[in-house]
C-alpha positions as CSV (number, residue, x, y, z in Angstrom):
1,X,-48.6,-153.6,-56.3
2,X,-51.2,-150.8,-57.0
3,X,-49.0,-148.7,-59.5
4,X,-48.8,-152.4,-61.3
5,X,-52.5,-153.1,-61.4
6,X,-53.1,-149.0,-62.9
7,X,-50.7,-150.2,-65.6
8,X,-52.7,-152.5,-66.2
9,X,-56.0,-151.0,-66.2
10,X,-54.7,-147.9,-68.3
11,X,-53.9,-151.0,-70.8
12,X,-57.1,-152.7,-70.8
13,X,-58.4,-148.9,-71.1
14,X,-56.1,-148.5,-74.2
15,X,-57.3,-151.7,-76.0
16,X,-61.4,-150.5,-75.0
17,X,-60.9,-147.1,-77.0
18,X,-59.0,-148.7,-80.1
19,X,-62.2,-150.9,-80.1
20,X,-64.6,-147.8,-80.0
21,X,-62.6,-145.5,-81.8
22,X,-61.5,-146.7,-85.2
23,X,-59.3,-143.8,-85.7
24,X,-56.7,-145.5,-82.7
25,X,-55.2,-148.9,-83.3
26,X,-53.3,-151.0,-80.9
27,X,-51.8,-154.4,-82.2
28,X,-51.6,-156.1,-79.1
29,X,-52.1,-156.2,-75.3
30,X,-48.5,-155.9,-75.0
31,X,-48.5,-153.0,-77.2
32,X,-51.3,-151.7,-75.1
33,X,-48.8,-152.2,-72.0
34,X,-46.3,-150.3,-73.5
35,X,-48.5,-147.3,-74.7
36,X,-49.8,-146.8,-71.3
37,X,-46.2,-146.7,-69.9
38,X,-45.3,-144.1,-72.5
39,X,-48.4,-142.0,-72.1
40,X,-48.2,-141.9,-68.3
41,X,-44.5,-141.2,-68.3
42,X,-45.7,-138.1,-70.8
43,X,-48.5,-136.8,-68.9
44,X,-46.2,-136.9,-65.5
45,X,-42.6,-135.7,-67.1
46,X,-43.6,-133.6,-70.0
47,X,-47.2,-132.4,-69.2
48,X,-46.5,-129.9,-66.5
49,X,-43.7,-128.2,-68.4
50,X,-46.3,-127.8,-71.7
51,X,-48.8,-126.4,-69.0
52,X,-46.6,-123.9,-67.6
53,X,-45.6,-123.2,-71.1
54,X,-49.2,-122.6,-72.2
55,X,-50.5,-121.1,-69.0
56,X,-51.2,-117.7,-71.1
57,X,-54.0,-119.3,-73.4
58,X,-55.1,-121.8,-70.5
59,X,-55.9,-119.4,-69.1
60,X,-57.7,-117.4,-71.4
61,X,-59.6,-120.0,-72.8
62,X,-60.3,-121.2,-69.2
63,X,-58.4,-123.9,-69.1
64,X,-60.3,-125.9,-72.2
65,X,-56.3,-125.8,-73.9
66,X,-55.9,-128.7,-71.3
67,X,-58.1,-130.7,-72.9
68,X,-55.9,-130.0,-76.6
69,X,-52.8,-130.7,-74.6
70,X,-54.3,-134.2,-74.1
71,X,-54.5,-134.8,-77.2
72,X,-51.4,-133.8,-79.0
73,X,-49.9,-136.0,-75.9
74,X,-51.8,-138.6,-77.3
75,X,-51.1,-138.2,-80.7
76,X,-47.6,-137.7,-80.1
77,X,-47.4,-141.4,-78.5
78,X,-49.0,-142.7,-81.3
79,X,-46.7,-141.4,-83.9
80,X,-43.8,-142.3,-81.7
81,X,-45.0,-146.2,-80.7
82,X,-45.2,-148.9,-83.2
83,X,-48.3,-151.0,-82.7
84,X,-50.1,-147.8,-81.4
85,X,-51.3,-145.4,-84.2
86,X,-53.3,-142.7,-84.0
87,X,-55.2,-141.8,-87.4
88,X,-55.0,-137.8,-86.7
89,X,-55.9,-135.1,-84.5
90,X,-59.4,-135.4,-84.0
91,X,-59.1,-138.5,-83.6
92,X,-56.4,-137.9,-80.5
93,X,-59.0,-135.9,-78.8
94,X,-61.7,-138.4,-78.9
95,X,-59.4,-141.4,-77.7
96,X,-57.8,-138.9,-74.7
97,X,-60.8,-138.0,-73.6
98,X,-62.6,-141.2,-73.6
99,X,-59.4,-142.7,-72.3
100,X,-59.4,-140.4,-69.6
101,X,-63.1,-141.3,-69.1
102,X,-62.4,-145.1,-69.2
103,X,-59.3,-145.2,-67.2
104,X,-60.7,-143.0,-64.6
105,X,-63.8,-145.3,-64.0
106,X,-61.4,-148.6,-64.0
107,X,-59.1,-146.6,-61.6
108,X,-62.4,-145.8,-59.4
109,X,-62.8,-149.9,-58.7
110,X,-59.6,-150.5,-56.6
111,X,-59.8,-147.1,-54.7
């Protein structure tokens, strides 16, 4: 029951950054839904191989390349997804980390 309500906060998060950011569109709650899935199924199957992979320069740039990692995961969806489109890079790492930012404070209120 939690893991649905998440989902469904991570979509509602979605839909507030393609309102703020007008770099990130998203045609439709469903399309939201479906973008959360896919980004949450990226940042748990494929994220911690990329971070192994990169450990070198996460390391050296103390672990900011986290942060870029983010973002090409969030680009990545968005080139990927139809009815979720992300304009470019830039505009990845703003909508990451204000989806990150959004999500985690929606995520705060059923803990």
């Amino acid at each position: 029951m939690t893991l649905i309500l998440v989902w469904l906060l991570n979509s509602v998060a979605l839909l507030a950054v393609a309102y703020l950011l007008p770099g990130i569109t998203v045609a439709s709650f469903g399309s939201a839904m479906i973008a959360a899935l896919v980004l949450g199924l990226l940042n748990m199957l494929v994220k911690p191989v990329l971070v192994f992979l990169t450990l070198p320069i996460t390391i050296i740039t103390l672990g900011l390349f986290l942060i870029v990692l983010n973002a090409l995961l969030f680009w990545f969806a968005g080139s990927v997804l139809r009815g979720f489109n992300v304009a470019g890079f830039w505009w990845a790492l703003a909508g990451a980390l204000l989806y990150s930012l959004i999500s985690g404070l929606l995520s705060a209120l059923i803990v």
